[in-house]
N, C-alpha and C positions, 0 to 999 in steps of 0.2 A: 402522607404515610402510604407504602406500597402495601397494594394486597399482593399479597401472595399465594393467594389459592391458585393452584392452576387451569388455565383453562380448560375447555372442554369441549370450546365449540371448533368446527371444521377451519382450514386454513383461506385463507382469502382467496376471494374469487370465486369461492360457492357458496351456497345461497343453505343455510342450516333452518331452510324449513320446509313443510311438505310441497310448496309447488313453486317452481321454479317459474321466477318470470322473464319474459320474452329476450330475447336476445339483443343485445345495442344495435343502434342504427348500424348499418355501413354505409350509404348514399343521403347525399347534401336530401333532399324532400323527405329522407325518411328522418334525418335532423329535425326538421323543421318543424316536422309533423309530431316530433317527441319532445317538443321543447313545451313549458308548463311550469313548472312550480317557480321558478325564477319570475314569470309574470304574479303569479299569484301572491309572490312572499312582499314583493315590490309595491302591490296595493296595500298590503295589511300593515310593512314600515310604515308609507304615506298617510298617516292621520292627518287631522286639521291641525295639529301640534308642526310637524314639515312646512307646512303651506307658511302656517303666520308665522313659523320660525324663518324663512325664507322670504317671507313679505315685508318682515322687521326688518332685516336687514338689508333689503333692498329700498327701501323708507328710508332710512337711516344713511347708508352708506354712498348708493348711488349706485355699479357698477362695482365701484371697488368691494377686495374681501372675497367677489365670489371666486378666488384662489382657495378660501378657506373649505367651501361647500365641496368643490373637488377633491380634497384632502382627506375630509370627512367619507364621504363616500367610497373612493380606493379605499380606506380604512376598513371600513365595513365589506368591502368587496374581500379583501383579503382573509378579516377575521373568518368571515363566512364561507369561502373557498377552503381554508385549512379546519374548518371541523368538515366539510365535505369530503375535505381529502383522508380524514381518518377515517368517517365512517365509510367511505369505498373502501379503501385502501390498506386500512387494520390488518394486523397478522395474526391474529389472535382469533379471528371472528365473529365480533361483534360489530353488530344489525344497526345500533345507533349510535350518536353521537354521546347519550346517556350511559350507556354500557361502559363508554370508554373512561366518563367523567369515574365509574362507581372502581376502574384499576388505579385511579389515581387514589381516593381514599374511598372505602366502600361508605363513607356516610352522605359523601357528595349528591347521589342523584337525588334520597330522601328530602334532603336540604335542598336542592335547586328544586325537587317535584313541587313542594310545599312552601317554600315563595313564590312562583312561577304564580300557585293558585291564586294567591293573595292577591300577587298582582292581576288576573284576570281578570278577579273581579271587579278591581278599582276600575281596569282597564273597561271594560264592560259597563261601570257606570256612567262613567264620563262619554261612551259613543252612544249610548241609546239619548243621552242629554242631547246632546251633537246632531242625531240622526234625526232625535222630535222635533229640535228646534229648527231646522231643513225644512220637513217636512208642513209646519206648523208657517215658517214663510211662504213657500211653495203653494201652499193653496190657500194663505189666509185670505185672498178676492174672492174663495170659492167660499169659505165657511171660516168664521172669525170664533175661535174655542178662548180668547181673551188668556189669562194667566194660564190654563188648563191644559194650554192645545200643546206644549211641549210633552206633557205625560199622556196626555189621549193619544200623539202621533209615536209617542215610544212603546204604548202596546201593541200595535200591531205591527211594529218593527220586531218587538223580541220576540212573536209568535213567529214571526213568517223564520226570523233567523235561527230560533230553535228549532224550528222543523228540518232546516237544513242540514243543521250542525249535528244533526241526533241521528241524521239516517246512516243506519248499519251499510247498507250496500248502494254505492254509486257517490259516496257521500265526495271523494277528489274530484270525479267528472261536474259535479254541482257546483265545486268549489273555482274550476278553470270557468265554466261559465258566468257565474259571480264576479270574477274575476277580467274576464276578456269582457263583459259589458262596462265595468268600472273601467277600464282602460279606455275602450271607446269612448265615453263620456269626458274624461279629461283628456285625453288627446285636444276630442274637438273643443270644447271649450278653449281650453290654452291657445290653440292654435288662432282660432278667433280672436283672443283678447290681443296676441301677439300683432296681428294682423291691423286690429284697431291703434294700438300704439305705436308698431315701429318697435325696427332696435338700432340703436346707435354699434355696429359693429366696431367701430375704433375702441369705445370706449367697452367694450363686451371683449375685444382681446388683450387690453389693458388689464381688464381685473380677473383675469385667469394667467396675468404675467405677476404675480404679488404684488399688485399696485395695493399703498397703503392710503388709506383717509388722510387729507389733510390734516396740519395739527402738531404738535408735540404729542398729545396723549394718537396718534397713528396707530405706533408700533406694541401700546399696551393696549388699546383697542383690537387689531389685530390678533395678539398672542391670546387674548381673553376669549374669543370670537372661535379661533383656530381651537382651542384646547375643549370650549363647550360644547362643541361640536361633534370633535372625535373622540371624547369623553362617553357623550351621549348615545353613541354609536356601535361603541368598541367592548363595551361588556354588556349591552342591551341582552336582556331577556331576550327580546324578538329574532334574535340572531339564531335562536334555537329552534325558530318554527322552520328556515330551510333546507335542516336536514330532514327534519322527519315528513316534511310533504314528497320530497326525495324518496322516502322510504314508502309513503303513501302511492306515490306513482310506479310502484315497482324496481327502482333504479337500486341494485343489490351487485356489490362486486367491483373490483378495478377496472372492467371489462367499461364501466357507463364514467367514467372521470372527463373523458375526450366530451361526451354531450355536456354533464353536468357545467362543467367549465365556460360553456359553447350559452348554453342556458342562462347561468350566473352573470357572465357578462352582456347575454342583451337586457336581460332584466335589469339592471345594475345601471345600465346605456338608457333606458326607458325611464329609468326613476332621475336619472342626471337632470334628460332634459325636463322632463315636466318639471321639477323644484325649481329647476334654471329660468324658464319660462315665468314661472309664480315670481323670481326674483328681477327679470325685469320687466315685468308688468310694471309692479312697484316702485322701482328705481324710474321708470317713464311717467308713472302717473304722480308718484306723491313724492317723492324725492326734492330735496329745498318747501316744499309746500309749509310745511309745519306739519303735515297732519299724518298718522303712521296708522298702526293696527296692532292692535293688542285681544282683539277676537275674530270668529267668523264673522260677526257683523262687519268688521273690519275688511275681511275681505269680500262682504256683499259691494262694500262703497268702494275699493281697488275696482273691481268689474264693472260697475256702473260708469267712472271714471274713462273707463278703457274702451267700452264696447256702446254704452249709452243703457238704457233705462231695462231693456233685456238681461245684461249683463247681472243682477243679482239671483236673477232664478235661473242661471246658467250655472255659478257659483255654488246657488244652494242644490241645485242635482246632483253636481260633483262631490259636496261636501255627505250626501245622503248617501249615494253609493259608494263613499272611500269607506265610512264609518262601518255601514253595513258587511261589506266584503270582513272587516277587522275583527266583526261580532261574530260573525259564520266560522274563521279561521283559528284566533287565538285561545279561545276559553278549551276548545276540544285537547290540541297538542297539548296545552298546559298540564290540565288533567288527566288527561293519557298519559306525560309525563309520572305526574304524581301515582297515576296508580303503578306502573310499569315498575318505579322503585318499592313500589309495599311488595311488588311479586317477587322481586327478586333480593328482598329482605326478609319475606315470607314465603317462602317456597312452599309450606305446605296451605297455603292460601290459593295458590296457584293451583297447586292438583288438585285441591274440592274442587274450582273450578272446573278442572279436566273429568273430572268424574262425575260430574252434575250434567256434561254434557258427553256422552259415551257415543253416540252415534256420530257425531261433529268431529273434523280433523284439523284442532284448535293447532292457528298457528301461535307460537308462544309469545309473538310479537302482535297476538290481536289477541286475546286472553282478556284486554281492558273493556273490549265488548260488551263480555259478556259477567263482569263483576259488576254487581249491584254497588257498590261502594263510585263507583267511577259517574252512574248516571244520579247516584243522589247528587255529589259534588257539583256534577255538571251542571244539572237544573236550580241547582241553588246558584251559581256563579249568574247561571244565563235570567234568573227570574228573580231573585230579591233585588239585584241592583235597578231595579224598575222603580223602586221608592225616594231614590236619588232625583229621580226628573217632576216630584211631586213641587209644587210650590213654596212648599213650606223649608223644604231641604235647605242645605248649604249652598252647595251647585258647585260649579268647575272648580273653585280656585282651592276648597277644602280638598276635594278629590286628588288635584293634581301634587299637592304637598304630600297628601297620602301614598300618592303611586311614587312620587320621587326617593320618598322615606323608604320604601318598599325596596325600590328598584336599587339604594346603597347595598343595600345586603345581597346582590345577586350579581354585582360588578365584579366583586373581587376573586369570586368562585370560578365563574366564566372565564376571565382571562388566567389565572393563575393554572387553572386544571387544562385548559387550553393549551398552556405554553407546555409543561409537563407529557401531557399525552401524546404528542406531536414529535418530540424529543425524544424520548425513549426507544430505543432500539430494539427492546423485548417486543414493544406495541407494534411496531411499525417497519416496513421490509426495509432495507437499508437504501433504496430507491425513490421511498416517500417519504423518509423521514426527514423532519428539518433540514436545510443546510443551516447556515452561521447568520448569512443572510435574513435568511425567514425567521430566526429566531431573536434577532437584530428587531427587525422590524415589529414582529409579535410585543418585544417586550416595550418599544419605545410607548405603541399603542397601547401599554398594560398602561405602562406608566403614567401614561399622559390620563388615562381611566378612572386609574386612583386617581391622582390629582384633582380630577374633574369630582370623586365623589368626596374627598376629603372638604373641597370647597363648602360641597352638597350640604355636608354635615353642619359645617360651620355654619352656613345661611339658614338650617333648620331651628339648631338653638338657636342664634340670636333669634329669629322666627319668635320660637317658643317663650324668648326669655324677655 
């Protein structure tokens, strides 16, 4: 459904709020030195979910397939590039990616704000699990906390990551240092384990040429492998967090398309190889062995394999700072999502706000700040899922049923409102809008999305039934 209200905000290229930020690079170092959120967004994808997705299948397969991991990725490269490009690049001028979802139907943002949350918080339980149990390897020679020590080592994980996640002012420069240290750690690590195993490059350009598995079941192996992937990908939630760190950083206007681009691709190039890396470790260490990975324990025993008896608390550092970086980044956008739609379904919610603070030159895009409703959400997301890493809980595999359940409902909104807002010629200058091509492409990845969640669904009932 089209809204029709008309807009109101200024035409692209200016920045409709009180301070205008810095002007885009012109010179390669001043590039260099603006590039950020593409690193940042690239750690908080990477869960331990990528790794043993990656490690599976390099168990498994060998070499071959990793055609499919490439596929997946440009996939995601693209989706994520084309809500960049509307929020730069919108004629209407709107600040986010959210704004644009709410001209396709105005009930859109409410709906993605308030799944996004949901899943936050599943997502949130599952990394402090992730991060204690790290943590809880990491120094179990130092002090042995027995069944306990995954919830003793996730309290003072969600403290230290609420504090980050809550700070009003500096809170994106916090987030690129969180960020550029998690990067440093897996670099080295990977690079290490790569070192210890060797890569067969014959057989590393073989399976980026669609070399299929052995077999008759090959090419349905393949197709099932190819489709999970970019299913998984292509209407993620998480896809949402890189525009608004984009916005976080200041980048406002058609004016920043040339960095953001510049950005999205090395990030995008950074995240290849690290899972590429993850995938042939695996395919060198356990590949024909019999033996695969189905957890992070699984990839403490890939590392050990690879590097020798240092290699699982190489492993569990990397596994500690991915999770963390993901705790710090995702529950804030999510709910700053959520509130951002109540404001602009409640507009007179918005100006108690503004009148509550009369001395302040609230930008209408930080308004979430300063709503009470935004930090109860918050600290609820960042602080009950701490009963999840109790002993008694369910643990991972309840959770991750829940977030998959979760995340059906947020596929189909994503890409559909995706394909729409992009296409529109009202939205969008006649320069940015689709060609035939990108909207070719958009829908194959829609399609193959649904697919991927229609499956979803099937496997949940029979699950259920």
């Amino acid at each position: 459904m089209r809204n029709d209200t008309p807009p109101q905000e200024p035409p692209v290229g200016t920045v409709p709020t009180e301070t205008t930020p810095a002007s885009p690079p012109t010179k390669f170092s001043e590039y260099v030195r603006s590039l950020g959120p593409g690193i940042v967004v690239v750690v908080s994808w990477l869960g331990t979910g990528d790794f043993i997705s990656a490690s599976v299948s390099g168990s498994n397969f060998g070499y071959a397939l990793i055609w499919t991991l490439l596929i997946a990725i440009l996939s995601r490269y693209f989706i994520v590039s084309t809500m960049s490009r509307y929020q730069l690049c919108n004629s209407v001028g709107d600040e986010t990616i959210l704004d644009g979802y709410g001209r396709v139907w105005r009930g859109f943002p409410m709906y993605i704000g308030a799944t996004t949350c949901v899943l936050g918080f599943i997502y949130v339980s599952f990394l402090l699990i992730a991060a204690g149990t790290a943590l809880d390897h990491l120094f179990t020679g130092v002090v042995a906390l027995g069944q306990w020590g995954t919830f003793l080592w996730a309290v003072p994980t969600m403290v230290a990551a609420l504090w980050l996640a809550s700070r009003r002012s500096g809170h994106y420069r916090a987030l690129e240092i969180v960020a550029q240290i998690t990067m440093g750690v897996l670099v080295i690590s990977f690079l290490v384990a790569l070192v210890g195993t060797g890569v067969d490059f014959g057989k590393l350009f073989g399976g980026l040429l669609f070399e299929m598995p052995p077999g008759e079941a090959g090419y349905i192996t393949a197709a099932s492998t190819a489709v999970g992937l970019i299913g998984a990908v292509g209407g993620s939630a998480a896809n949402l967090l890189y525009p608004y760190l984009m916005h976080e950083k200041g980048w406002r206007g058609s004016g920043y398309r040339k960095l953001q681009r510049l950005d999205l691709r090395f990030g995008t190039l950074v995240m290849f190889g690290l899972v590429l890396a993850v995938w042939v470790v695996a395919a060198e260490t356990l590949h024909g062995t019999g033996q695969g990975v189905s957890s992070a324990d699984g990839l403490a025993l890939m590392m050990e394999k690879a590097i020798g008896p240092a290699g699982p608390s190489i492993m569990w550092c990397a596994v500690f700072f991915t999770v963390f970086n993901n705790i710090v980044t995702q529950p804030r956008v999510f709910v700053r999502m959520f509130t951002e739609s109540l404001h602009k379904s409640r507009p007179a919610r918005a100006e108690r706000i503004r009148a509550a603070h009369p001395s302040a030159e609230l930008n209408h895009k930080e308004l979430f700040l300063h709503d009470r409703l935004f930090w109860v959400i918050f600290t609820v997301i960042m602080t009950v899922p701490l009963v999840f890493s109790l002993p008694v809980m369910p643990g991972m595999v309840v959770l991750t049923l829940m977030g998959n359940s979760v995340n059906v409902l947020t596929v189909p909104a994503v890409i559909i409102g995706l394909i729409v807002m992009t296409t529109r010629r009202d939205l969008m200058p006649r320069s940015h809008v689709n060609k035939w091509w990108q909207t070719t492409i958009l829908v194959l990845i829609g399609a193959v999305g649904l697919w991927a969640t229609y499956e979803l669904v099937l496997s949940i009932v029979n699950l259920g039934g």
